[in-house]
C-alpha positions as CSV (number, residue, x, y, z in Angstrom):
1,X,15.7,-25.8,-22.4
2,X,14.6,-24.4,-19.3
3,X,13.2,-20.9,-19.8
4,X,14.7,-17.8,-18.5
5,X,12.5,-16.5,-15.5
6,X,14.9,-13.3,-15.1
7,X,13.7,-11.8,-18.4
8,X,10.3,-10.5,-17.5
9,X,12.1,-8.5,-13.9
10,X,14.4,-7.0,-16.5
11,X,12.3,-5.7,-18.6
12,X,9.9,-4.2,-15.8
13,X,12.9,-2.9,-13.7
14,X,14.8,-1.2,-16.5
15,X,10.7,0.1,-18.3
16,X,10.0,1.6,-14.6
17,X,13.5,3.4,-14.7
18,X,13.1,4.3,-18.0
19,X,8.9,5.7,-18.0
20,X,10.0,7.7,-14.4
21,X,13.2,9.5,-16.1
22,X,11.1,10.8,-19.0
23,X,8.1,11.6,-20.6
24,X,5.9,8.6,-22.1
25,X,6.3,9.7,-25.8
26,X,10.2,9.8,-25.5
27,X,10.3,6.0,-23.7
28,X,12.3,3.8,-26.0
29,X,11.2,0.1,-26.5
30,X,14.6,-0.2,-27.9
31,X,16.5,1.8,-25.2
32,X,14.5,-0.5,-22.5
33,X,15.5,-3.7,-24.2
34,X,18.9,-3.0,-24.1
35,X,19.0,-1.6,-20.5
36,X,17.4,-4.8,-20.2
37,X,19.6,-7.0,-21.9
38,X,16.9,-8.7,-23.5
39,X,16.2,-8.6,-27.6
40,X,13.2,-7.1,-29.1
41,X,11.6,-10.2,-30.2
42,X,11.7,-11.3,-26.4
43,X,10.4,-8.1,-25.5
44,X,6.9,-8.8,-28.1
45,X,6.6,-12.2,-26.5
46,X,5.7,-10.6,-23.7
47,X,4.4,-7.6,-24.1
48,X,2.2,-6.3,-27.0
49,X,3.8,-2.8,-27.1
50,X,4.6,0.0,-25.0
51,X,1.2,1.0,-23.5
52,X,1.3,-3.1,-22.7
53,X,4.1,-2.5,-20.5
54,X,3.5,1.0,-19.0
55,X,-0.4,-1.3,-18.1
56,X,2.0,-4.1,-16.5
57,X,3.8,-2.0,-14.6
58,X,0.8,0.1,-12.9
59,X,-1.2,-2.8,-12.7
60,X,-0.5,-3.7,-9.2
61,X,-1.1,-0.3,-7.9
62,X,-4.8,-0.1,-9.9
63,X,-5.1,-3.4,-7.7
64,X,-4.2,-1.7,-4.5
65,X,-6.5,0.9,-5.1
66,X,-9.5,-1.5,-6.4
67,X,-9.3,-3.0,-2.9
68,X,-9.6,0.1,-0.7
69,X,-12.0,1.3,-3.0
70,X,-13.7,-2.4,-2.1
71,X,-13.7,-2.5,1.4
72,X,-15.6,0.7,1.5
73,X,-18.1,-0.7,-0.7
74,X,-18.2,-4.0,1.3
75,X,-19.4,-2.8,4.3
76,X,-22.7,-4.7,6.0
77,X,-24.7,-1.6,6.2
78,X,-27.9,-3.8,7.9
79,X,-25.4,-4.0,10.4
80,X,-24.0,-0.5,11.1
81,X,-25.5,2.0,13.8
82,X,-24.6,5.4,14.3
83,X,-21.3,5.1,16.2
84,X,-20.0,2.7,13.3
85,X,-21.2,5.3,10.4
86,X,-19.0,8.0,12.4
87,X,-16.4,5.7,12.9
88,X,-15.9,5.0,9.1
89,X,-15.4,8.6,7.8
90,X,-13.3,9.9,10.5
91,X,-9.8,11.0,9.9
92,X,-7.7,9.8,12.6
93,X,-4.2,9.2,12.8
94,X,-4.1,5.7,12.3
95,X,-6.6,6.3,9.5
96,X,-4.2,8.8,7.3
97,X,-0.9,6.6,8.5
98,X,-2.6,3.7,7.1
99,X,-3.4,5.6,3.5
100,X,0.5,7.5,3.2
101,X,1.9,3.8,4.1
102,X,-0.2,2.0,1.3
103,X,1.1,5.2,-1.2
104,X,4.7,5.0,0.0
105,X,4.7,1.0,-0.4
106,X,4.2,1.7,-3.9
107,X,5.8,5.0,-4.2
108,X,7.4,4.2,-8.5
109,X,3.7,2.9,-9.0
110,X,2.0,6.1,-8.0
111,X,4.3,8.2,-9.7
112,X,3.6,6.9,-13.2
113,X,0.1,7.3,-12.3
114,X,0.6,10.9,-10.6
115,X,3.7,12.1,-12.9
116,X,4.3,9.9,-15.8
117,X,0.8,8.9,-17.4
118,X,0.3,11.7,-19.9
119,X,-0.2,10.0,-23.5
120,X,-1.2,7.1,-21.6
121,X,-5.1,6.1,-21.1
122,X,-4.5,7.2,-17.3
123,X,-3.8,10.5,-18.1
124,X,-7.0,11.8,-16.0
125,X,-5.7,9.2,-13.2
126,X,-7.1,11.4,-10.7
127,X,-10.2,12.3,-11.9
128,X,-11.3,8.8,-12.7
129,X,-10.2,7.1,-9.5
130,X,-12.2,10.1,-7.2
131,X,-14.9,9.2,-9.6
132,X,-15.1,5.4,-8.6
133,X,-14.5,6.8,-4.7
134,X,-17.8,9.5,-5.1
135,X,-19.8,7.0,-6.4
136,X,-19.3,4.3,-3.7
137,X,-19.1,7.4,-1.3
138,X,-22.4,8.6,-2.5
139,X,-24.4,5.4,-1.8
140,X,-23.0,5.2,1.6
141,X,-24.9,9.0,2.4
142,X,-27.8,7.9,1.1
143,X,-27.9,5.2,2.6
144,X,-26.9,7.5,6.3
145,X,-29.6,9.6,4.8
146,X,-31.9,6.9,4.4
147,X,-31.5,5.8,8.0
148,X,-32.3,9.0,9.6
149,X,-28.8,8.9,11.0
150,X,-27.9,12.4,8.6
151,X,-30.6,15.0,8.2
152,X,-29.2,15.8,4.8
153,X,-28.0,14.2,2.1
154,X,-25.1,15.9,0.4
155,X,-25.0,16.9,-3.2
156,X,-23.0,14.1,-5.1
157,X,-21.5,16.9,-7.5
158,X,-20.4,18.4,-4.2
159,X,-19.0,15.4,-2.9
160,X,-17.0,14.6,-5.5
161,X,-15.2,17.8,-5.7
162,X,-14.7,17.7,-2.1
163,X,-13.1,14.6,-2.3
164,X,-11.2,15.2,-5.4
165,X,-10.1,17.6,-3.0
166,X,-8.9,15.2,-0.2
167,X,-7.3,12.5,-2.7
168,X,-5.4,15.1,-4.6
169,X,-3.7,16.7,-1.4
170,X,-2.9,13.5,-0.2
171,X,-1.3,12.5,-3.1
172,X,1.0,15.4,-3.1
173,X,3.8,14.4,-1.0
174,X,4.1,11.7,-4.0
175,X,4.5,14.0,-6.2
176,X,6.7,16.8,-5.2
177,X,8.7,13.7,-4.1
178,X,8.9,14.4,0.1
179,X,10.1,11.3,2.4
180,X,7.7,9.6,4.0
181,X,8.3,11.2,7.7
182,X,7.0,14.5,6.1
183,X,4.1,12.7,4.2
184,X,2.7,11.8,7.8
185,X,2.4,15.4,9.3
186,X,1.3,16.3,6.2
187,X,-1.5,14.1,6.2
188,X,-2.3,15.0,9.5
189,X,-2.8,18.6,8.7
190,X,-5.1,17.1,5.8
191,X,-7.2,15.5,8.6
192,X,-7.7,19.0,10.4
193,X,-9.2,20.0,7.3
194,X,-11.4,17.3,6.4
195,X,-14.0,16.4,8.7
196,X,-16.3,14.1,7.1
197,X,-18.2,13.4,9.9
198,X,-19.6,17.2,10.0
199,X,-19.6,17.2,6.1
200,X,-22.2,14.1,6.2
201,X,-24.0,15.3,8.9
202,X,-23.4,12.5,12.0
């Protein structure tokens, strides 16, 4: 008997509809199954339980993230001069289009994450990702520091609040639910705020 690949899209289309509608306690398993029109038992040979499923759902987006988060981190810095360490942290428009497309490609999987995680383990969503941002952030001023190319290095606590700062702004045209159109000038007011350059001192 050939196996019925349309179960698994079921299941995640009708769990995404149902964990954006309402609050994570009040998501059925039950209700999503029969939204679904899938049986419990097929539902458990799939997922192990609810927080299985809300994982499954954001998984793609934690992905997205992990690889900006990555290609800051991958950068050759043996192989960066001055110009290039500028270039990096400024905010220009095709930088901030480039950030609201990526959010708006996955506009459901940032909400959960933005609007619908509390009770899950990504309740602090925010918080934990600027935390993995700071951190890779950080090394990259010391590293500026370290090649005379800032005469400073900034204070990492300070750093991560001003980027908790940044992120959390940009994220909320996501959550206040705006189109994309008004996500761009937004994020272009953003990059009148931020200057990086001047805050890392090159």
């Amino acid at each position: 008997m050939t196996p019925d690949k349309s179960i698994n899209p079921r299941i995640l289309q009708s769990a995404r509809e149902e964990f954006l509608s309402k609050p994570y306690e009040r998501v059925s398993l039950r209700e999503i199954c029969q939204k679904a029109g899938v049986t419990t038992g097929a539902f458990y040979n799939r997922y192990k339980n609810k927080e299985g499923l809300f994982d499954a759902l954001v998984a793609p987006t934690l992905e997205t993230l992990k690889t900006l988060s990555d290609a800051t981190e991958n950068f050759n810095y043996d192989r960066l001069d001055s110009q290039d360490m500028r270039r990096v942290w400024e905010l220009t428009p095709e930088t901030q289009r480039r950030i609201v497309e990526m959010l708006y490609a996955d506009r459901d999987g940032f909400r959960l994450l933005l609007c619908h995680a509390e009770g899950t383990k990504y309740a602090n969503f925010i918080h934990d990702f600027v935390s993995d941002v700071a951190a890779r952030s950080y090394r990259f001023a010391e590293e500026t520091y370290r090649r005379g190319l800032s005469p400073f290095l900034i204070d990492e606590e300070e750093l991560h609040m001003l980027l908790t700062a940044y992120w959390s702004t940009m994220f909320e045209p996501i959550i206040h639910g705006l189109p994309k159109e008004k996500a761009l000038r937004h994020s272009e007011a953003v990059a009148k705020l931020f200057n990086w350059t001047s805050v890392l001192g090159f």
